[in-house]
C-alpha positions in Angstrom: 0.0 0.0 0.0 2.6 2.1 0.8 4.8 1.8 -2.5 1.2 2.4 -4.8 1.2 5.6 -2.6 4.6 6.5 -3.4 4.3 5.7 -7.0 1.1 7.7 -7.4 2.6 10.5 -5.3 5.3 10.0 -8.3 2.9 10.3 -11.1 1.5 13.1 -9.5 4.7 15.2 -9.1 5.2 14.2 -13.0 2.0 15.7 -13.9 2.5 18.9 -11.9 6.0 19.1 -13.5 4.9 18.6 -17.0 2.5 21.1 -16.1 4.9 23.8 -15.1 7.4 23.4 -18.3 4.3 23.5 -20.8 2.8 26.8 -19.3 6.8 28.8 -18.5 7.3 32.2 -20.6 10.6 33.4 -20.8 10.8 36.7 -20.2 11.7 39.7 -23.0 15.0 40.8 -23.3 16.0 43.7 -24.6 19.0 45.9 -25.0 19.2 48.9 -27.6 23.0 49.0 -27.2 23.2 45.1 -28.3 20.6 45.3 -30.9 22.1 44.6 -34.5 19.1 44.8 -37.2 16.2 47.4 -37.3 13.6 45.7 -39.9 11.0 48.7 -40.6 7.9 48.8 -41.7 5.8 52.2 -42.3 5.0 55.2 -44.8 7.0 57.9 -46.4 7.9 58.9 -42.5 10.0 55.8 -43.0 11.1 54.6 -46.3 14.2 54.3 -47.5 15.1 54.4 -51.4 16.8 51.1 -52.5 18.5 50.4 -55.9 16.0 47.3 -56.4 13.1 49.6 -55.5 10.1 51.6 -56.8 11.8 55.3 -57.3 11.3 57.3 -54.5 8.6 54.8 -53.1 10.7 52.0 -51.8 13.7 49.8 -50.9 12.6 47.4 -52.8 9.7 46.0 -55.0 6.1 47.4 -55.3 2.6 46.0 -55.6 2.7 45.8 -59.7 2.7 42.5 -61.0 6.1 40.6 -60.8 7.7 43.3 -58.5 6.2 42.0 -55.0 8.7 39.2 -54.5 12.4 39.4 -55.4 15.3 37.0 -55.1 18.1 36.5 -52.5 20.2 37.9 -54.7 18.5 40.8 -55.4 17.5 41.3 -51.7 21.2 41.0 -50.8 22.7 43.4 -53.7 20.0 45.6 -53.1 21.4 49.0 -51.1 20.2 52.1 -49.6 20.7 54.9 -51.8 21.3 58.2 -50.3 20.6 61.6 -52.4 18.3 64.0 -52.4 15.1 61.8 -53.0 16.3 59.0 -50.9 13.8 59.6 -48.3 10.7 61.8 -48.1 12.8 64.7 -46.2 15.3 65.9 -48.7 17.6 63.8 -46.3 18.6 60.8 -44.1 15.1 59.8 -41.9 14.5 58.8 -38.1 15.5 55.0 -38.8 18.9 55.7 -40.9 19.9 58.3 -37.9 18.9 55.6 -35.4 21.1 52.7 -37.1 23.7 54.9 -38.8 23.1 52.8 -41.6 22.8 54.9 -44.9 23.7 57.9 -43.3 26.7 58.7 -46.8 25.9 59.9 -49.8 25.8 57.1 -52.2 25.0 53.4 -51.8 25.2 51.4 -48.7 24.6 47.8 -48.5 22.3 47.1 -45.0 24.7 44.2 -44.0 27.8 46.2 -44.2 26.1 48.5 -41.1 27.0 48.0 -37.8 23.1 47.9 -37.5 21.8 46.7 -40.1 18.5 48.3 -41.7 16.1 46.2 -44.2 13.5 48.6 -44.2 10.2 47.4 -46.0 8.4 50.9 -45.5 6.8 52.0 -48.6 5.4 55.7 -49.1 2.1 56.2 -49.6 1.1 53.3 -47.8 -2.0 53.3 -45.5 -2.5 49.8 -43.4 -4.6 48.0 -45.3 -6.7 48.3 -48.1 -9.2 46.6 -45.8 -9.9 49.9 -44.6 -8.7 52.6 -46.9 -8.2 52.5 -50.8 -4.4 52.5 -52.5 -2.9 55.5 -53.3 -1.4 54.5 -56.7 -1.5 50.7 -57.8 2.2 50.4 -57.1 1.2 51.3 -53.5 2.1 48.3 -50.6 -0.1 48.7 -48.0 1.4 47.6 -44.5 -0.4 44.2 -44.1 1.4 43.4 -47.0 4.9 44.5 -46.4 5.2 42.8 -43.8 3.7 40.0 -45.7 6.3 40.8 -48.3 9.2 40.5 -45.7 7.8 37.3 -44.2 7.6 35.1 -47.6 10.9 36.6 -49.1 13.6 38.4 -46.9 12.7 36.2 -43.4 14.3 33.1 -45.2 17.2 35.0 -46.7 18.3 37.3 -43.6 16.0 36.6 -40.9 17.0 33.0 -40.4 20.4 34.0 -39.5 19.6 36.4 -37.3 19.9 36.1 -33.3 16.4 37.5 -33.4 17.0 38.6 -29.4 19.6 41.7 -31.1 16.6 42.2 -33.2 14.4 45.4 -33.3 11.0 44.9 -35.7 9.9 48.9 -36.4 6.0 50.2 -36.9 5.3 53.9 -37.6 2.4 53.9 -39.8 -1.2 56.1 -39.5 -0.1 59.6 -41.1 -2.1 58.7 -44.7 -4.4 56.4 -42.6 -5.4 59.6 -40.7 -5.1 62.2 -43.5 -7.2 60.2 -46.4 -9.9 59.3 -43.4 -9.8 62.8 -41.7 -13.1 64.5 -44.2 -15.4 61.1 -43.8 -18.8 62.2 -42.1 -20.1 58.5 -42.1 -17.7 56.8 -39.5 -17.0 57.1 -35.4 -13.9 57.8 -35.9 -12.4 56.3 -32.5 -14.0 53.0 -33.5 -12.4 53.5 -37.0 -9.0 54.1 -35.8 -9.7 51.3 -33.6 -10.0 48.9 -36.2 -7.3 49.9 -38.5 -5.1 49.5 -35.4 -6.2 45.8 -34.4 -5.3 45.4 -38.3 -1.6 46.2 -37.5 -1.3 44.3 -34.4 -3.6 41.4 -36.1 -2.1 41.2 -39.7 1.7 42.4 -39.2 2.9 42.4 -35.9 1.3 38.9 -34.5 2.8 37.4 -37.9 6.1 39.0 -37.2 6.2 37.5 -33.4 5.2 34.4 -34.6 7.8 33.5 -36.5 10.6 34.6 -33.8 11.0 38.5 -33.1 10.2 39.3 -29.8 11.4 43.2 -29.4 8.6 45.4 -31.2 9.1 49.6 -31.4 6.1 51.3 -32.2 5.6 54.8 -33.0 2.5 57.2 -32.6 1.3 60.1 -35.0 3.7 63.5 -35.0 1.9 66.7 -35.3 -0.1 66.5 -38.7 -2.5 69.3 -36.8 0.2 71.9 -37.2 1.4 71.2 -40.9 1.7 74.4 -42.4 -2.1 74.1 -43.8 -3.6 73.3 -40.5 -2.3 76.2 -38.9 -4.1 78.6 -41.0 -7.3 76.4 -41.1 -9.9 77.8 -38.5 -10.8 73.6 -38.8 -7.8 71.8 -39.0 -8.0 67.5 -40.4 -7.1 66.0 -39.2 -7.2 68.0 -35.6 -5.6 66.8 -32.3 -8.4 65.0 -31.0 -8.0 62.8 -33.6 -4.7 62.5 -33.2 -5.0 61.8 -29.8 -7.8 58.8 -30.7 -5.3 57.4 -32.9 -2.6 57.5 -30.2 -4.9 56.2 -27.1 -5.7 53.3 -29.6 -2.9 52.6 -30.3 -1.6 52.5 -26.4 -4.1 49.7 -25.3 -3.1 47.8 -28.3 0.3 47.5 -27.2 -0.9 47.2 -23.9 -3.1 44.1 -24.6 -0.1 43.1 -27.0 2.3 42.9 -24.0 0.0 41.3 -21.4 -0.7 38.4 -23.6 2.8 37.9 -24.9 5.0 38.2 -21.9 8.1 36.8 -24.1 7.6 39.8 -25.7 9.0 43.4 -25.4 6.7 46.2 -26.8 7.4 50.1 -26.6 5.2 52.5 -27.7 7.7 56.0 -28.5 5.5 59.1 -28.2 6.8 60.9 -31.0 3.6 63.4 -30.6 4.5 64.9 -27.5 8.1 65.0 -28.4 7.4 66.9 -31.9 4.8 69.1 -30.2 7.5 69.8 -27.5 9.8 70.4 -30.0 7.7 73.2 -31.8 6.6 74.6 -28.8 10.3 75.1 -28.3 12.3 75.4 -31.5 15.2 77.5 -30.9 16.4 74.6 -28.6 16.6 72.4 -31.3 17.8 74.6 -34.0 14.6 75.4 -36.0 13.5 79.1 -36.9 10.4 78.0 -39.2 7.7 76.2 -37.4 4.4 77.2 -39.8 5.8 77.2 -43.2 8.3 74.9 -45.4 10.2 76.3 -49.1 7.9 76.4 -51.6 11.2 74.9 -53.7 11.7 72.3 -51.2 12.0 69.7 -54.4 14.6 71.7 -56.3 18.5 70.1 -55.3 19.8 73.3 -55.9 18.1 74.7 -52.8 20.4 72.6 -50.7 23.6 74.4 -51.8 21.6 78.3 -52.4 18.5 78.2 -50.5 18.5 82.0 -50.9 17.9 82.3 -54.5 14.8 80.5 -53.6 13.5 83.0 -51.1 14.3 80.3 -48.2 16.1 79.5 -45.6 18.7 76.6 -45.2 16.5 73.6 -44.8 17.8 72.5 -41.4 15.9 75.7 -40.6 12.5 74.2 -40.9 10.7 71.8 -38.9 8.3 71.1 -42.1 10.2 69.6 -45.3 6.9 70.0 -47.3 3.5 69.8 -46.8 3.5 66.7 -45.0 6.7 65.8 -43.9 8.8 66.9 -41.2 12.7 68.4 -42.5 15.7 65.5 -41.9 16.8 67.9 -39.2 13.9 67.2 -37.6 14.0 63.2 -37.8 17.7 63.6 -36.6 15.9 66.2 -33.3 13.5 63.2 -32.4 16.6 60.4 -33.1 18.5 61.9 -30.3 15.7 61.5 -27.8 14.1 58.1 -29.3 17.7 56.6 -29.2 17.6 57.9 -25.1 14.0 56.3 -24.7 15.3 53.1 -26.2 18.4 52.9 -24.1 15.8 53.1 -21.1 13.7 49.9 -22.1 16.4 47.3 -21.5 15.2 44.8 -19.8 
């Protein structure tokens, strides 16, 4: 009687111990100053020109028929071309300041970086056409970049990576928000709402799935005070939307997090940063605040801004009519990089 007793308190102890190894998370871990790839997904805010990609829309590919996927080879020759039209901003963006990678004029091959970028942004892109309608037909919305990174870089680069020195990117909304901002037929909080669980849904579960655990996301700058909005007595889209988009974005992470503890999420509030910063300019540099150069897509107005009745482009916080100046990405770089060194965990 005994030994059965001992045997099933055995088999008990077995159970309880299977038990505990098939429910254990590992916790995130996460270290900006050991992180070695930034893989980025967004808009304009974020792309990066490549010399396999859709001119001045993309590192590489587009939505056109036969330019979606691409080979290793062309994936690994492809580099980051740095000129005037290599980003939206007339200059190097928030994620080439951030990894150093790109930053010289000319070509520069993502695994040659000390961080290496393979940035899958693609300008114009809204989140899904789900929700909103392409801009052009070339357009990749964000479900499908990340789609596109999944079924064609992931088995070229991302199975080598140590995926814990791994940083997957998201700052995405500014067309969401702008081709939405005039509809009269939608709540807009609930329409935010679902174009967010699209993101988190659609992209960012795949991308977890499949091994990356450290996730960066990034809310809406300041799209009430573009140059237009300022002189608008009603302003779209306005800061309360803005700040739906934002507090939508928040509980997703949130919600994100709490049912993936292996996971590290941060949510960088580049609103209250950029609003901070325009409240504030002369700190960071900036004399223009409400306007941008009417020429701002001439070259030679980088060498004699004068003869085009502007200032030096580092002057404004506005590149154009929708996009901040690449002084300003490299303003909000400093103090992202800070907020990143902060999250280690």
């Amino acid at each position: 009687m005994a030994a059965r007793r001992f045997l099933s308190f055995l088999y008990v102890i077995g159970l309880v111990g299977k038990h505990v190894k098939a429910t254990y998370t590992s916790k995130p871990h996460f270290k900006w100053e050991d992180t070695k790839y930034l893989i980025a997904f967004g808009d304009s805010y974020t792309f990066v020109q490549g010399t396999a990609g859709y001119p001045q829309y993309s590192f590489i590919g587009s939505y056109l028929p036969g330019q979606f996927g691409f080979s290793p080879r062309k994936l690994l020759s492809n580099g980051i071309v740095q000129n005037f039209t290599g980003t939206a901003q007339g200059g190097p963006n928030w994620v080439e300041y951030l990894t150093g990678c790109g930053l010289e004029p000319g070509k520069t091959l993502p695994r040659d970086c000390a961080v290496q970028l393979w940035d899958f942004a693609f300008a114009g892109a809204d989140v899904s056409l789900q929700h909103l309608p392409h801009h052009h037909p070339f357009t990749v919305p964000l479900v499908n970049q990340t789609q596109q990174y999944l079924t064609w870089a992931e088995p070229v680069i991302g199975k080598k990576m140590d995926k814990s020195k791994a940083l997957v990117a998201f700052w995405i909304g500014v067309n969401d928000i702008n081709d939405s901002s005039k509809f009269t037929n939608v709540s807009f909080p609930a329409f935010y709402n679902d174009i967010i669980n699209t993101i988190f849904t659609q992209s960012v579960r795949p991308m977890y799935e499949i091994g990356y655990k450290n996730f960066l996301f990034v809310n809406l700058p300041p799209l009430d005070r573009t140059a237009a909005n300022v002189v608008s007595e009603s302003p779209r889209p306005n800061s309360t939307m803005i700040d739906w988009w934002g507090n939508s974005l928040a509980r997703h992470n949130e919600m994100f997090a709490a049912k993936h503890k292996d996971a590290k999420t941060m949510l960088y509030d580049a609103n209250k940063f950029l609003n901070g910063v325009l409240d504030n300019p002369g700190k960071y540099g900036i004399k223009n605040t409400t306007s941008y150069c009417q020429d701002f897509a001439d070259p030679d107005v980088l060498e004699r801004p004068e003869l085009h009745g502007c200032l030096p482009l580092d002057d404004y916080f506005w590149y154009n009519a929708g996009h901040m100046s690449s002084h300003t990405h490299k303003v909000m770089t400093r103090n992202m990089e800070n907020f990143l060194r902060k999250q280690t965990t």
